[in-house]
C-alpha positions as CSV (number, residue, x, y, z in Angstrom):
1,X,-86.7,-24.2,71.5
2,X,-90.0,-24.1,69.0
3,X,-91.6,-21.1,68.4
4,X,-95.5,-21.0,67.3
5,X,-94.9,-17.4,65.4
6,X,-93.2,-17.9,61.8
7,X,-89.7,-16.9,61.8
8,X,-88.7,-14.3,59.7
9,X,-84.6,-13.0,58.8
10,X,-84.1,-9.8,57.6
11,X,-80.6,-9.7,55.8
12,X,-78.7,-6.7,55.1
13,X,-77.2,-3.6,57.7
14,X,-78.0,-3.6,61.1
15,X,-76.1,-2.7,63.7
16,X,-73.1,-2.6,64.6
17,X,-73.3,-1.2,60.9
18,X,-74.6,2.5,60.8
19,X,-76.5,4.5,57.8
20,X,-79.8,5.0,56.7
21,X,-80.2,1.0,55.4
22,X,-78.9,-0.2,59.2
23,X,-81.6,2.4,60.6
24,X,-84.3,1.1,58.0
25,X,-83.8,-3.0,58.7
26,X,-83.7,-2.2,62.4
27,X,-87.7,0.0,61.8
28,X,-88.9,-2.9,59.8
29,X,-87.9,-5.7,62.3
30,X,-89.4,-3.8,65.4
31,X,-92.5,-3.6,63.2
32,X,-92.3,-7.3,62.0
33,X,-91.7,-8.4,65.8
34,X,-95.0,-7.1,66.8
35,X,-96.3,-10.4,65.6
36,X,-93.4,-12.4,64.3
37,X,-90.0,-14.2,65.5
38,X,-87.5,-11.4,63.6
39,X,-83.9,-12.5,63.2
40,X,-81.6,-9.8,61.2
41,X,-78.6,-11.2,59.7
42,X,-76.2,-8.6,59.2
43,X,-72.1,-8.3,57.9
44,X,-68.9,-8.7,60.2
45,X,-67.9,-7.1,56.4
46,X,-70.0,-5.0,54.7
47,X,-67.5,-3.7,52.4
48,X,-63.6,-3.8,51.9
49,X,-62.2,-0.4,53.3
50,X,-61.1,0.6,49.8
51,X,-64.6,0.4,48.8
52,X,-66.1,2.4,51.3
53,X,-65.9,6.2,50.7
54,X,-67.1,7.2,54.4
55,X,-65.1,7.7,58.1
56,X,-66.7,4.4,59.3
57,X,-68.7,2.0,58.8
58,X,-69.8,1.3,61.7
59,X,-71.8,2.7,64.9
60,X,-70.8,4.2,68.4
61,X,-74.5,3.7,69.0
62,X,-75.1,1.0,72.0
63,X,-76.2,-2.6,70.4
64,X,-80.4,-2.5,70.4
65,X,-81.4,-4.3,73.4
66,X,-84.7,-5.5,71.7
67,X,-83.1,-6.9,68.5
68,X,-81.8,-10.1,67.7
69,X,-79.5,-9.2,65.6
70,X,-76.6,-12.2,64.2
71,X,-73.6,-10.6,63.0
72,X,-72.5,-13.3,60.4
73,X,-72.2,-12.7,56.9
74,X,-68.7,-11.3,55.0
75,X,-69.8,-10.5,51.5
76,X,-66.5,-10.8,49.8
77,X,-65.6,-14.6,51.6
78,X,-67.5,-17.1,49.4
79,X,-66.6,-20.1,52.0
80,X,-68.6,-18.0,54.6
81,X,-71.7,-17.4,52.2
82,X,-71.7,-21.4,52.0
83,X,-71.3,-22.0,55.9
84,X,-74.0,-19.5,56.8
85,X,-76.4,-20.4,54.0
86,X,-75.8,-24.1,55.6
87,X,-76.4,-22.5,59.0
88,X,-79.5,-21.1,58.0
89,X,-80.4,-23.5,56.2
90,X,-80.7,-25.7,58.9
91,X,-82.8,-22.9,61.3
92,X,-85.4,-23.3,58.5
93,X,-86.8,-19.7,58.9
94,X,-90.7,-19.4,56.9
95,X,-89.4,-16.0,55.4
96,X,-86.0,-14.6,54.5
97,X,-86.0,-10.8,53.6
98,X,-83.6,-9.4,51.8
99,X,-82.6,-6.0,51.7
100,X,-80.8,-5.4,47.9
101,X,-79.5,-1.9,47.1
102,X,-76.3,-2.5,44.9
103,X,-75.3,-5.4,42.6
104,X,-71.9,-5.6,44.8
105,X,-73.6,-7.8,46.7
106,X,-75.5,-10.5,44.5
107,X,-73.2,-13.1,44.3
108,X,-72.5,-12.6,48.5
109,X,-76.9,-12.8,48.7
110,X,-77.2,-14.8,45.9
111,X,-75.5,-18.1,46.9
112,X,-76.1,-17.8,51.0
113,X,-79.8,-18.1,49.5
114,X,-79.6,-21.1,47.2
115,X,-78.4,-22.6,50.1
116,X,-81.2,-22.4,52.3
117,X,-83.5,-23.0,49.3
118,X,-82.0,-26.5,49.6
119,X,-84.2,-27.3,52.9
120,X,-87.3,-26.5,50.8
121,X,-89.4,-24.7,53.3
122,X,-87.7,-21.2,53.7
123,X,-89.1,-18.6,51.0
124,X,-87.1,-16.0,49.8
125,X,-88.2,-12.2,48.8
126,X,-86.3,-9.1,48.5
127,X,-86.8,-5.7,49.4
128,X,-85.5,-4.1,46.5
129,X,-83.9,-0.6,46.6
130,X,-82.4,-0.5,43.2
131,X,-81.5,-3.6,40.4
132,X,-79.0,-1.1,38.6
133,X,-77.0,1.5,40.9
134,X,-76.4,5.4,40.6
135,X,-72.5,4.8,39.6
136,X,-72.9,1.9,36.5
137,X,-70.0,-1.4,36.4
138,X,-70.2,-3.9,34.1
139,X,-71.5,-6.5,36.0
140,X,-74.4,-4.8,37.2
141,X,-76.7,-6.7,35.0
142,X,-75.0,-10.9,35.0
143,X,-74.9,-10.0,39.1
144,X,-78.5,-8.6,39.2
145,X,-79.5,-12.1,37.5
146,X,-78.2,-13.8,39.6
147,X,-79.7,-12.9,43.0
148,X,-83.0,-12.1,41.5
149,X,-83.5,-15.1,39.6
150,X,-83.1,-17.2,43.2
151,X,-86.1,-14.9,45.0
152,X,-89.8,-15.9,44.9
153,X,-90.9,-12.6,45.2
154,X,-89.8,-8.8,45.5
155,X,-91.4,-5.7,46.8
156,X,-89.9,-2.1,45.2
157,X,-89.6,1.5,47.3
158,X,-90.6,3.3,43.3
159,X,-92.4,2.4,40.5
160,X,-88.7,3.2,38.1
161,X,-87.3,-0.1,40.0
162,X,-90.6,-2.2,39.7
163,X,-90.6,-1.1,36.0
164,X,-86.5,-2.3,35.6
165,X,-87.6,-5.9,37.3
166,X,-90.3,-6.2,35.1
167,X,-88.6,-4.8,31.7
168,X,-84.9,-6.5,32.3
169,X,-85.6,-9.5,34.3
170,X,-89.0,-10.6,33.1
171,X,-88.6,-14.6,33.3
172,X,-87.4,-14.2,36.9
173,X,-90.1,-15.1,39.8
174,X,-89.1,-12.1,41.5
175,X,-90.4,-10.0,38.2
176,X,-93.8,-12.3,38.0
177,X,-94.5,-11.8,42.0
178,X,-93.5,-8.2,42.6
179,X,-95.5,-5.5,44.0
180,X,-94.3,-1.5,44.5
181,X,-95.3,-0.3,48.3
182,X,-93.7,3.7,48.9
183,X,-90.8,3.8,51.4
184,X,-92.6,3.9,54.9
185,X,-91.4,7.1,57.4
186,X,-88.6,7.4,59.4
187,X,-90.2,7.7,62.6
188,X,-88.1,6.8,65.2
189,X,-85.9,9.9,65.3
190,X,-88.1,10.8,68.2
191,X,-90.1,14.4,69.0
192,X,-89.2,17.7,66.8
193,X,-87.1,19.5,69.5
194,X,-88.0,23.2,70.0
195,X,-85.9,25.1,67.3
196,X,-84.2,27.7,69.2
197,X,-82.8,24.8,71.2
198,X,-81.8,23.0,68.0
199,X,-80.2,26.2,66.9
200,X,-78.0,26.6,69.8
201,X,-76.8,22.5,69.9
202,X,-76.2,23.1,66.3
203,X,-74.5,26.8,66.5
204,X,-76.3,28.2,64.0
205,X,-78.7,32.0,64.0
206,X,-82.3,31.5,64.8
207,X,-83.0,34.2,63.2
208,X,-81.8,32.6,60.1
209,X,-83.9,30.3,57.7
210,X,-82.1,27.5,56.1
211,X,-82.1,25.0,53.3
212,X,-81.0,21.5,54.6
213,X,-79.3,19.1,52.6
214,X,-79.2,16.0,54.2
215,X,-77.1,12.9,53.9
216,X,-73.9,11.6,52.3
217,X,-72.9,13.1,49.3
218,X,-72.1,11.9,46.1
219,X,-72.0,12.8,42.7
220,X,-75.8,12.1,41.6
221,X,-77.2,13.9,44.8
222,X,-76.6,17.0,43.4
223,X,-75.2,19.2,45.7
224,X,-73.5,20.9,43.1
225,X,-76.2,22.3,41.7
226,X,-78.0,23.0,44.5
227,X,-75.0,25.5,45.3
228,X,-74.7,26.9,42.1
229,X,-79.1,27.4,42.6
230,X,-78.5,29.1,45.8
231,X,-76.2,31.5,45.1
232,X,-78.1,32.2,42.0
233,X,-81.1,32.3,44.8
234,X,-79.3,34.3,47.8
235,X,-79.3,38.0,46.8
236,X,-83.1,38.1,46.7
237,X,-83.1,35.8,49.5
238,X,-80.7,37.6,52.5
239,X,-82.4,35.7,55.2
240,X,-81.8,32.4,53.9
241,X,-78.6,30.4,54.2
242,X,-77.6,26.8,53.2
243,X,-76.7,24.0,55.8
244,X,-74.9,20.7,54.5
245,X,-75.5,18.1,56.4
246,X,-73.3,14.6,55.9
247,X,-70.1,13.2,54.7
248,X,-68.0,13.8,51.3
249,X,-68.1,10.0,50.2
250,X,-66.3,11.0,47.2
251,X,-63.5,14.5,46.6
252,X,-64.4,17.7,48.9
253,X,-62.5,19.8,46.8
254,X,-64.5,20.7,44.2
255,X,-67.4,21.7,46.3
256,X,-65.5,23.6,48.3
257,X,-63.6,25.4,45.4
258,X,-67.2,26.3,44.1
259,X,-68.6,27.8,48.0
260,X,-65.0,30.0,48.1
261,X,-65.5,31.2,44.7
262,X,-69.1,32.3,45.4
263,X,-69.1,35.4,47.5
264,X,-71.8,33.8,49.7
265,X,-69.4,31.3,51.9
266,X,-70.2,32.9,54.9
267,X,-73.8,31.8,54.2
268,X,-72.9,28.2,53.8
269,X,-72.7,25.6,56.3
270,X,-70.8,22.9,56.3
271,X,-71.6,19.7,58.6
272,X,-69.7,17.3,57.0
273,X,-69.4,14.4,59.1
274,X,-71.8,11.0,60.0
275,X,-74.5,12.7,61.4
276,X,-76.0,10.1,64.3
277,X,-79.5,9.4,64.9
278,X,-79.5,11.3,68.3
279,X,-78.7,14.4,65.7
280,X,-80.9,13.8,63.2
281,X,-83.8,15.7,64.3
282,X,-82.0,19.0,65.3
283,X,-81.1,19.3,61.5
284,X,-84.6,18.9,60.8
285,X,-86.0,21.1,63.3
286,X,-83.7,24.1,62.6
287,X,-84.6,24.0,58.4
288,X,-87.5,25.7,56.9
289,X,-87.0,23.0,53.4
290,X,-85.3,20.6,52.6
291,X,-83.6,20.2,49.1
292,X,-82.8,17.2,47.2
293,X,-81.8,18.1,44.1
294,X,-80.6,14.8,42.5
295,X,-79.8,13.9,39.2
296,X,-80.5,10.6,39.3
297,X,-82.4,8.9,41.9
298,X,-85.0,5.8,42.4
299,X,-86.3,6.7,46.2
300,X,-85.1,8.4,49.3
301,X,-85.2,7.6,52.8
302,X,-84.7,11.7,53.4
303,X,-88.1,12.3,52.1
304,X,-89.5,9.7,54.7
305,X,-87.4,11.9,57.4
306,X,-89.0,15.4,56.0
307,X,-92.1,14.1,56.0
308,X,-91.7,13.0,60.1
309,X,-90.6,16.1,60.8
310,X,-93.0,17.8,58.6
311,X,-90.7,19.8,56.8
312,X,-91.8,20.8,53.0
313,X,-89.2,19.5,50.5
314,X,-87.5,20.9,47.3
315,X,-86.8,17.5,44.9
316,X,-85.8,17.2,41.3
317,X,-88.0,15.3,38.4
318,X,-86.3,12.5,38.4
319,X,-87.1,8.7,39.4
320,X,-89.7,7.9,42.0
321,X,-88.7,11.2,44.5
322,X,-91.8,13.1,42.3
323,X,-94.2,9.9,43.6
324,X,-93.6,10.9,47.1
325,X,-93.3,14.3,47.0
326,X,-96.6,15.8,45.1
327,X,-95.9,19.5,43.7
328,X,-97.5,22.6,46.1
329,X,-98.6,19.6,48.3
330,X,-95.5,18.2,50.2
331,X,-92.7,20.7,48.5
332,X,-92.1,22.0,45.2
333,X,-90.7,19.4,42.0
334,X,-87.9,21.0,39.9
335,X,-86.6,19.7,36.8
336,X,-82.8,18.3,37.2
337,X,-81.4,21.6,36.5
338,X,-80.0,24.6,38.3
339,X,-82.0,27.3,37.0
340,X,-85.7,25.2,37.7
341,X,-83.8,25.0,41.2
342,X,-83.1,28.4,41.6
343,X,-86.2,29.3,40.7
344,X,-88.3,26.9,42.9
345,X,-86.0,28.0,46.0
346,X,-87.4,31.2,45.5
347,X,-91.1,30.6,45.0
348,X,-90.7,28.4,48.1
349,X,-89.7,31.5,49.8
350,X,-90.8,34.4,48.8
351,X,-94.4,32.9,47.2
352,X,-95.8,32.2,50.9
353,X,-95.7,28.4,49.9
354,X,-93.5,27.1,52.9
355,X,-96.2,27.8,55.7
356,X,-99.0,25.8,53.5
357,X,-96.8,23.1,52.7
358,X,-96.3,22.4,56.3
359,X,-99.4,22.7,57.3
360,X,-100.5,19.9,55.1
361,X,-97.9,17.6,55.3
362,X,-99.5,15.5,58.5
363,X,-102.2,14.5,56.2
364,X,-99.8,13.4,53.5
365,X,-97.6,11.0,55.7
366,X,-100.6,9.1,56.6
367,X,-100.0,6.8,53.4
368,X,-96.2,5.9,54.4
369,X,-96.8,3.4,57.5
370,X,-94.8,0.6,58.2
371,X,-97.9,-1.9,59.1
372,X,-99.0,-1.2,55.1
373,X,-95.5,-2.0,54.2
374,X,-95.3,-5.4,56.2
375,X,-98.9,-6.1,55.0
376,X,-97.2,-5.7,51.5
377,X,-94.1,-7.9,52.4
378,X,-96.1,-11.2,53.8
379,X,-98.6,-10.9,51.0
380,X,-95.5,-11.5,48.6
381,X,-94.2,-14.0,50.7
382,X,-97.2,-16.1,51.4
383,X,-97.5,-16.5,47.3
């Protein structure tokens, strides 16, 4: 079959894989199929089970009908990365975009694309969530090298990861062709439901107001201080309770120890499991802010939900989070510490902020669209 459109692969999650990156390929190749042949290229393994912290790493959603999605690649099997780079090699796609969050899998991306380099037509470019990873390994950089130095081209979701390219990998083409474009919005988590109704599929007091935490939680997210903020918060706010929503991808105990020890458990809400698309907007619709109070960070695909939703957001200093998220404008910006937490918690609620936030937060999200992004994406790859 020939195709007049040029042929683009997006590699990296997609279903039957779940998570935020499955959910974000699948956006971007919806968008890219408006006017292009989209093929994603996804993992029968993603990650050895003793790697991966969560319940499952993969989705009881139903397979997208209007995806063509080729379940292919194992990322610890180098005789596979040769056979499918060989494979694609041969399909001759115009564009391959990858999707690189974690230097685990460079060698994996890294050779499957030098073998498709070798029909000298496909180019390469990366979407590139991070070129060094919240939790350091020795190998971050030598692996980072590796795949980057075999790209033609790379866009970045912050400035803090176009500024690592640049300043650690300058003599790569991926450093001399790169361009910084903002995560686009999560917008395909449907309508805001009504929030009594969310409050009642949830269980949780409508006449409550809740801080959401959202997504799964590791050290550098900073739940930890965000609990140690609210209860430091929760006598002068009564009305106000904390909802966790996610799974513990590393040890629930200490968390929990802290909420038991607190005196405030009973204002504490523990979702922690997956939390599937269908869900994702009842947590959104039943939370006056939403708190990200990381210690480390680059971007966040919660923002992008918030800002959907238009919920007003509380974020740390740190990263690129303060690029997305413009103090008094979409949500308050704390510095990474519990007390600056605390403190904007309760100038969010008690200063009258919350209602003004909202209110201009539709204006804000124009900037985050997807046709921008993959305007952004072809200009790198046409170079």
């Amino acid at each position: 079959m020939t195709h007049s459109r040029k042929h683009i692969v997006i590699v990296g999650p997609a279903h039957p894989l779940r998570g935020g990156l499955a959910t974000y390929n699948e956006r971007l190749a919806r968008e890219l199929q408006k006017d292009y042949q989209v093929t994603l290229l996804t993992f029968t393994l993603q990650y050895p089970n003793f790697l991966f912290p969560g319940e499952s790493q993969y989705s009881n959603d139903p397979t997208p009908d209007d995806l063509h999605i080729d379940v292919a690649l194992n990322s610890i099997n180098p005789l596979n990365w040769l056979k499918v780079g060989k494979k694609y090699a041969k399909i001759a796609p115009d564009l391959i975009i990858f999707r690189y969050w974690m230097p685990f899998f460079a060698p994996c991306f890294g050779t499957f694309a030098r073998q498709v380099k070798k029909n000298q037509h496909t180019r390469i470019i990366a979407i590139t969530d991070n070129i060094f990873p919240h939790e350091k390994h020795f190998y971050d950089t030598p692996f980072s090298r590796y795949f980057l130095g075999c790209l033609d081209g790379a866009v970045t979701m912050s400035k803090k990861v176009l500024s690592d390219l640049k300043e650690h990998f300058p003599n790569t083409p991926a450093a001399q062709n790169c361009s910084y474009h903002p995560h686009p919005l999560y917008d395909n988590f449907g309508d805001k439901p009504l929030r009594e109704d969310a409050c009642q599929r949830l269980n949780l007091d409508p006449n409550k107001q809740y801080i959401l935490f959202f997504g799964f939680i590791r050290k550098y997210k900073g739940l930890d201080w965000l609990l140690e903020a609210f209860f430091s918060s929760a006598k002068s706010l009564p009305n106000v309770n904390l909802l966790v929503a996610g799974e513990f991808y590393e040890d629930s105990q200490p968390y929990l120890d802290l909420i038991q020890n607190s005196g405030y458990s009973d204002r504490i809400h523990l979702h922690t499991h997956f939390i599937p698309n269908s869900a994702v907007a009842d947590y959104f619709a039943v939370s006056s802010l939403v708190a990200q109070p990381y210690k480390s960070a680059t971007q966040s695909g919660v923002s992008q939900i918030a800002y959907h939703f238009n919920t007003p957001m509380l974020i740390t200093n740190v990263g690129g989070l303060a690029e997305l998220v413009p103090h008094l404008q979409a949500g308050w910006v704390s510095e990474p510490n519990i007390d600056s937490i605390s403190e904007g918690i309760v100038s969010l609620f008690s200063g009258g902020h919350l209602p003004v936030i909202e209110s201009q937060l539709p204006e804000l999200k124009k900037q985050f669209s997807w046709e921008s992004m993959v305007k952004q994406l072809m200009g790198i790859g046409d170079r």
